[in-house]
C-alpha positions as CSV (number, residue, x, y, z in Angstrom):
1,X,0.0,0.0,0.0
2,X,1.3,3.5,-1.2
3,X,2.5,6.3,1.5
4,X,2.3,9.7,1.1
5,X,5.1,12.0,3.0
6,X,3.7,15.7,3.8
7,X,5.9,17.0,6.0
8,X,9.0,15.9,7.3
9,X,10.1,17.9,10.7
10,X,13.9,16.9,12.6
11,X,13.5,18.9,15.8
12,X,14.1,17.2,19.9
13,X,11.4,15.0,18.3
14,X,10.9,13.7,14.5
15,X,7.8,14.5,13.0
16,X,6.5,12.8,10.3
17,X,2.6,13.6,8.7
18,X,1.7,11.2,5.9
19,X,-1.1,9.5,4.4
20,X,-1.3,5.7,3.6
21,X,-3.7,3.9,1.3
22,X,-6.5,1.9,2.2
23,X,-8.9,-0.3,1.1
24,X,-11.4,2.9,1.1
25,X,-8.8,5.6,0.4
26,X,-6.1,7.7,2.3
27,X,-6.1,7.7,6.0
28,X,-3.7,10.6,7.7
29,X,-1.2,10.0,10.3
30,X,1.2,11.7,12.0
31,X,4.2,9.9,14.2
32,X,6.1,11.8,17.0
33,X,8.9,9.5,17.9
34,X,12.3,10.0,20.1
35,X,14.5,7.8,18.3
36,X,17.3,9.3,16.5
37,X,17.1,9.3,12.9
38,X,20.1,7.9,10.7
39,X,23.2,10.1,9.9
40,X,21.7,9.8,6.6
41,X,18.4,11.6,7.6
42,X,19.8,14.4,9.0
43,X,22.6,15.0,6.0
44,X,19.9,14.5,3.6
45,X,17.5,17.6,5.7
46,X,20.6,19.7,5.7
47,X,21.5,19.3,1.9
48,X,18.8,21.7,1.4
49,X,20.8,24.4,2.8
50,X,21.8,25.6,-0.7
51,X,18.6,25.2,-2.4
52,X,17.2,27.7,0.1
53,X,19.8,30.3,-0.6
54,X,18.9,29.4,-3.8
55,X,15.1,30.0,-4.0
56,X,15.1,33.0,-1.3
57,X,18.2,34.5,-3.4
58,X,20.3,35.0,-0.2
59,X,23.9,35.5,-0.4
60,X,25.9,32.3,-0.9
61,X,27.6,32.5,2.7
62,X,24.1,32.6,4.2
63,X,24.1,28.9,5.0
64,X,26.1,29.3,7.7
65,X,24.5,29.0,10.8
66,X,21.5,27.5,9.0
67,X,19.8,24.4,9.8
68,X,16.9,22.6,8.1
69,X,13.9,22.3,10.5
70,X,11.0,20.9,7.7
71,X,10.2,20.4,4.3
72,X,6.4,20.4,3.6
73,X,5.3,18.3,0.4
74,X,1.8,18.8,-1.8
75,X,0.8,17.0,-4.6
76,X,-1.0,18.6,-7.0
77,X,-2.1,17.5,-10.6
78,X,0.7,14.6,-9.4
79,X,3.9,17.1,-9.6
80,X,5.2,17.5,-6.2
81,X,5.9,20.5,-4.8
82,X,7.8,22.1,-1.5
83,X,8.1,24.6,1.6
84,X,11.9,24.3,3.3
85,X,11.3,25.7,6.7
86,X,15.0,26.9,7.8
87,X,16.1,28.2,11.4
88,X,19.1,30.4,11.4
89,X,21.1,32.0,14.4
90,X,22.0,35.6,14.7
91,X,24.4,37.1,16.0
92,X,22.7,39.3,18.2
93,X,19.4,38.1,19.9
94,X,18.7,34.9,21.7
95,X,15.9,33.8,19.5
96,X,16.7,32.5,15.5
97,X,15.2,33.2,12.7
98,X,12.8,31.3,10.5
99,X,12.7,31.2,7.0
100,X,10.2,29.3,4.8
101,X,10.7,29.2,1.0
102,X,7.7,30.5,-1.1
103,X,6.3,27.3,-2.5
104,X,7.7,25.7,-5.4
105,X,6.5,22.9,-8.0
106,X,9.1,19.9,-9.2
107,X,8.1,21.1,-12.2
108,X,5.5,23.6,-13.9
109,X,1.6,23.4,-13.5
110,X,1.5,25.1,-17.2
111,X,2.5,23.9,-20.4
112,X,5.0,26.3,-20.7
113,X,7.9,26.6,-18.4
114,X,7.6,29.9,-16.0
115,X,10.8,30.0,-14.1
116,X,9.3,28.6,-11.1
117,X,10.4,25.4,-10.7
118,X,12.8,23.3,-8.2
119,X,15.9,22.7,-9.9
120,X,16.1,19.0,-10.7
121,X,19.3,18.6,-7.9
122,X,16.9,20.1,-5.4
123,X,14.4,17.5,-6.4
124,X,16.6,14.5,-6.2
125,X,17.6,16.2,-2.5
126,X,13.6,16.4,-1.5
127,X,12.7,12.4,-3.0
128,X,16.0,11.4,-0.6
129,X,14.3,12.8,2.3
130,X,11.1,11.2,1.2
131,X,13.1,7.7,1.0
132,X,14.8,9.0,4.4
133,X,11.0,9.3,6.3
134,X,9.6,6.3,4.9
135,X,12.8,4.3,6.0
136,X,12.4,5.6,9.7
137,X,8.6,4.8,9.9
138,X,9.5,0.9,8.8
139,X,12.0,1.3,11.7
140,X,15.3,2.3,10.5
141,X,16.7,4.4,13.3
142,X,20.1,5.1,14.8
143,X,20.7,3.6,18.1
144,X,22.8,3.4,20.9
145,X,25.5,1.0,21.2
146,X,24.2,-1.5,23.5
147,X,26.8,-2.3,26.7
148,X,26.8,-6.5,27.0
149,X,27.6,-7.4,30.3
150,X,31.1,-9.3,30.6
């Protein structure tokens, strides 16, 4: 049965919202788990560090600082689209700051091409992170190492 990932969030907790088919349709879920995710996971989350300087036209040196807090997915006419939430510290205040992109479409809802699409490296970047979530809800986490008595 197909999933659907909607939003992927890494924060003290990983949230993941999705929707799986059913014999009658879609049903939505959303897991809240403490287990780790993989290395992976989180290298795949912060890969998108360039795309947002990218699609928010920031200054190249702007990912510094920046971390990768969600990426919200849509489906619509079946091209995917995204929103990369961001969190960056500053230098002078307590409290970061939070971007999120303007939406954007894997590819254009017209027939002709309008400028406003992901670039197809940020696309390959987002369907990792999709293979990322659906690996940690079949249980692929990081764990401890466990201490054996001698």
């Amino acid at each position: 049965m197909e999933i659907i990932i909607r939003k992927v969030k890494l924060s003290e907790k990983v949230h993941i919202n999705y929707e799986k088919e059913t014999l009658f349709g879609f049903d939505e879920f959303t897991l809240k788990c403490c287990d780790e995710p993989l290395l992976e996971f989180q290298l795949a989350m912060q890969a998108l560090t360039c795309d947002v300087v990218e699609i928010c036209e920031l200054p190249d040196d702007y990912t510094e600082g920046m971390e990768v807090i969600s990426v919200s997915l849509s489906n619509t006419n079946d091209i995917m689209g995204a929103v990369i939430t961001i969190k960056r510290t500053l230098a002078n205040t307590t409290a970061p700051m939070i971007i999120n992109t303007p939406h954007k479409p894997a590819e254009s809802y017209s027939s002709h091409d309008d400028g406003n699409s992901l670039s197809g490296d940020c696309v390959a970047r987002l369907e990792r992170i999709i293979e990322c979530a659906k690996d940690y809800l079949n249980g692929k986490r990081a764990q401890a190492e466990i201490e054996f008595p001698k």
